[in-house]
C-alpha angles and dihedrals in degrees: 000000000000121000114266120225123239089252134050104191104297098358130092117208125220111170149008110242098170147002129196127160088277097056155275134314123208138183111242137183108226096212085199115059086025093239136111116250133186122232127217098206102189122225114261094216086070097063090044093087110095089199080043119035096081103054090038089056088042095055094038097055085035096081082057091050085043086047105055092070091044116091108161128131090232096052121076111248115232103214110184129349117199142149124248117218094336093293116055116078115197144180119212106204156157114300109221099194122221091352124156127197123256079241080087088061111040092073117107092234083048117043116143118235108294091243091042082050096047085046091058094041081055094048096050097044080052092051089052106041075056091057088039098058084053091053098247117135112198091203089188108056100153135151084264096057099046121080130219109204121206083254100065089252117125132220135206113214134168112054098162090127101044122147105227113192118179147136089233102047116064104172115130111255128216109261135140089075142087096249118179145035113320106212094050095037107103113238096270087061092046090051097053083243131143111305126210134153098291086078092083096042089059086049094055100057089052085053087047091053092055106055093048100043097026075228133111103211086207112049125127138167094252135005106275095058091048083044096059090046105052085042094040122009132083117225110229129248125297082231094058080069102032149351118203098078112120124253117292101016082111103055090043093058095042094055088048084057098048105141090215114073088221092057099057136082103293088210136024088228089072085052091062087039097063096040084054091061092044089045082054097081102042127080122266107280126216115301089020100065108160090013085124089051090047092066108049083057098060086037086073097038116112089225086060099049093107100039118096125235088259092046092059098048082063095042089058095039097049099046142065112261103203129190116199134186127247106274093020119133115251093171121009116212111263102006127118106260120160088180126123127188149213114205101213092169147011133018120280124189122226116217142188116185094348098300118113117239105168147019121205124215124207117274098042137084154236149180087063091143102048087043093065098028102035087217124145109286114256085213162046134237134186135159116270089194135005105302143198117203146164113234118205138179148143109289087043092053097051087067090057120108096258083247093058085039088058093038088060090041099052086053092044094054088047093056100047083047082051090052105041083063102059097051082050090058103039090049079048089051101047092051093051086051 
């Protein structure tokens, strides 16, 4: 590969972090936005082949195209694509600092605690329901191409051969092949079939196996044979490897591995569901300490009353749960806030010009208005005592599954009607007096 210079446009490498058949990946301080970013350089060769060049340029430039609908905190941001002096392709993203593969832990002598497992699985079938709903197909989730952080949070990557189907984009995408990797493709995408997002789906539980088993049910030493597993063979049962995995993991993987698309999980939101169910019964893992807790909390909260079970597993996993000290500021009189907000616990006080005019009491909520106007808040709100609240607002709720999205909404709607009413009643009030 030719050598790259110490500076692509506007950023200045510093260092190589990997290398594969399709490039080099360095680490690059972006002078700019102030942030470190890392930078995917393509290999040349690949653009030499006249028959070639074309569709290789096209898929590597496409996970930037696939990138730029995608806006989810488990997905890696693809951030600029260029290319430098006619010859040198390159990807700005995301840099996802100290992060290994779940390659490391699908391994039998390295296999992650099963809840933690069962955690990661939930977060990916998130990110891609997210990917899904904007009409992007990843066709090669694998181990390789997912990041574990140093936090416990996960990361999709590489989506260089990405479907994109929608009514706004028209390029042309890269199809008539057998595109991925072959042991982890569902048996549409191995037969050069018709690929939806199922696909992934199909990928995830083979992911899933693995890092529950250390073991890929459909290896084999050259196509064909990998071929006539993923078309033909059953995978055994999680147990045959282990038992101590709780009740329904099982049920959940195989559905992901259906070999008929109809038969499979038609979202990857039920995915997560049902893993939210399974997920249920086992202890906090790590990251997520007092989750469980969490959610019997909100179980018994007013504003909860018409979510499912399911529903508020989201609702907890997609928002910001916030903890605040006695006399600290939640809303400050006359700012920009789009923030609303569930009181789980604890008392807060509303003021205008320093006098109190409310307390609130757990269970209810409040910044309903600025929520839906976006206008400067009226008012002021700060814990009265230590508080624990969820935090909500726009750019939060577009990463919802649309159900959870309408379920919010319903309630929201509820509770500005609720509202409404009583300021009807206590200006009724004040003219009869």
């Amino acid at each position: 590969m030719a050598k790259v210079p110490k500076k692509l446009g506007k950023y200045e490498i510093q260092r190589e972090i990997g290398r594969g058949n399709m490039g080099v990946v360095y680490e690059a301080d972006d002078p700019f936005n102030h942030r470190r970013v890392a930078i995917k350089v393509a290999n040349p060769k690949f653009f030499d082949d006249k028959r070639n060049a074309e569709r290789n340029r096209k898929m590597f430039f496409n996970e930037a195209s696939a990138s730029s609908f995608l806006d989810h905190p488990n997905i890696v941001h693809v951030y600029d694509a260029d290319i430098h002096e006619d010859h040198l392709c390159y990807l700005v993203m995301e840099y996802v600092e100290d992060a290994k593969t779940l390659n490391d832990f699908s391994r039998p002598d390295n296999l992650l605690p099963v809840n933690f497992v069962i955690e990661v699985i939930y977060k990916i079938a998130k990110a891609l329901d997210h990917a899904h709903r904007q009409g992007v197909t990843h066709r090669d989730i694998k181990p390789s191409n997912i990041l574990l952080t140093p936090q416990n949070d996960v990361k999709i990557t590489d989506y260089g051969i990405a479907l994109i189907k929608r009514e706004d984009y028209s390029q042309t995408q890269v199809e008539g092949v057998v595109i991925g990797t072959p042991s982890y493709m569902s048996p549409e995408q191995i037969s050069n079939a018709t690929v939806t997002y199922a696909t992934d789906i199909f990928s995830l539980g083979v992911i899933a196996y693995q890092m529950l088993t250390g073991v890929n049910p459909f290896s084999g030493d050259n196509f064909q044979e990998i071929y006539q597993r993923v078309n033909n063979e059953q995978p055994k049962e999680l147990a045959a490897y282990r038992s101590d995995l709780p009740e329904g993991i099982d049920i959940v993987v195989r559905k992901m591995l259906r070999k008929e698309v109809d038969r499979r999980y038609r979202t990857a939101l039920d995915v997560a569901a049902d893993l939210s169910v399974v997920v249920d019964v086992l202890a906090p893992t790590q990251g997520e300490t007092g989750l469980q807790d969490r959610f019997e909390i909100a179980r018994s909260l007013a504003f909860f009353r018409e979510f499912s079970d399911t529903e508020i597993w989201e609702f907890l996993r997609s928002f910001e749960w916030t903890n605040v000290r006695a006399g600290e500021a939640i809303i400050t009189e006359d700012e920009i806030d789009d923030g609303f907000y569930v009181l789980a616990k604890g008392v807060v006080s509303v003021t205008k010009a320093d006098l109190v005019i409310e307390r609130i009491q757990e269970g209810d909520c409040f910044g309903e208005m600025g929520y839906v106007s976006g206008a400067r808040r009226t008012a002021s709100v700060s814990a009265h005592t230590d508080v624990s609240l969820i935090r909500v607002n726009a750019k939060l709720i577009e990463r919802a599954s649309t159900e959870c999205q309408n379920r919010f909404l319903k309630v929201l709607v509820k509770t500005l009607t609720g509202r409404l009413s009583e300021t009807t009643a206590a200006l009724a009030q004040r003219v009869v007096l």
